[in-house]
N, C-alpha and C positions, 0 to 999 in steps of 0.2 A: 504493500500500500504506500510506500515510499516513492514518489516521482523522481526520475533517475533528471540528472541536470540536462542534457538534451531534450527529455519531452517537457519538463517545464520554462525550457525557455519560447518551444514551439506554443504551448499555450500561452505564454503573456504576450506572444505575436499576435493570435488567435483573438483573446482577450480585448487587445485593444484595437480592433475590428468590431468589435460587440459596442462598443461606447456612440456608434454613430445608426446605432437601429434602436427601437422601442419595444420590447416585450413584458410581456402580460405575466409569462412564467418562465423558466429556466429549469429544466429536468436535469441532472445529471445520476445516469445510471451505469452500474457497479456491478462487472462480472466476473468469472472466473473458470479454472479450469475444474473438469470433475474432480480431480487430486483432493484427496479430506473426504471428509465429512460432510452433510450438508447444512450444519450448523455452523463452520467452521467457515464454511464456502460464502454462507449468507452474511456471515461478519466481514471476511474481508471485501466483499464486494462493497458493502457500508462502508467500509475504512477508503478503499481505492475510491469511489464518489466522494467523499468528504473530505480527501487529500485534493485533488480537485477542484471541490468549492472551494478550500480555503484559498487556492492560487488565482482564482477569480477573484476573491473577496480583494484581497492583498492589492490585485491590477485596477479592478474594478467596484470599488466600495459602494457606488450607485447602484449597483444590484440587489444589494443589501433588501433582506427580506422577500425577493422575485427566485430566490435560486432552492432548490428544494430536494435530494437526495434520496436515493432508493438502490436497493440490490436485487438484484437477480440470481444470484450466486452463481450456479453452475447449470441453472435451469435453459437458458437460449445459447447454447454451442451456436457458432458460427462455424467451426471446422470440427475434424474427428479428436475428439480426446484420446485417441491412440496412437497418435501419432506427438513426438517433442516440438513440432512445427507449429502442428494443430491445437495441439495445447496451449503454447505462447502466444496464437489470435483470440484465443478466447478468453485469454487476462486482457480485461479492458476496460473500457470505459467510455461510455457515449454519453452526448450532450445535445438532448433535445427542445430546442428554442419554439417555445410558441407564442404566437403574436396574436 
């Protein structure tokens, strides 16, 4: 759930892209790979969306209150969790803008 320094510098690029549109709400949701539990799965996907917000928060303080967090855990694979490839697309984390 720790943003490695290349992806959070691509978000505060991202970020301050955001400042010049108007939305309603701010989804950021929180996945993972089947690896664990799915207790274990459903926390860190929390943890990866709220590492996240807070890098928003940080760039974008005018969001405050608009941004809103949720997990998925290891429920929407995007690729085969049997595969080491396919596993590392499914740690992730999307950010759903609605206007």
């Amino acid at each position: 759930s720790t943003l490695r320094s290349n992806a959070q510098l691509d978000l505060e690029a991202a970020f301050g892209q955001l400042r010049e549109r108007t939305f309603r709400r701010i989804l950021i949701v929180g996945h993972t790979d089947a690896t664990g539990s799915s207790e274990t799965n459903l926390s860190l996907g929390l943890d990866r969306a709220a590492a996240v917000q807070s890098v928003l928060l940080a760039n974008a303080p005018a969001f405050e209150g608009l941004v809103d967090v949720e997990t998925r855990g290891e429920k929407e694979p995007i690729a085969s969790n049997e595969t080491p490839s396919g596993r590392a697309k499914n740690r992730r984390v999307e950010i759903v803008l609605i206007e």
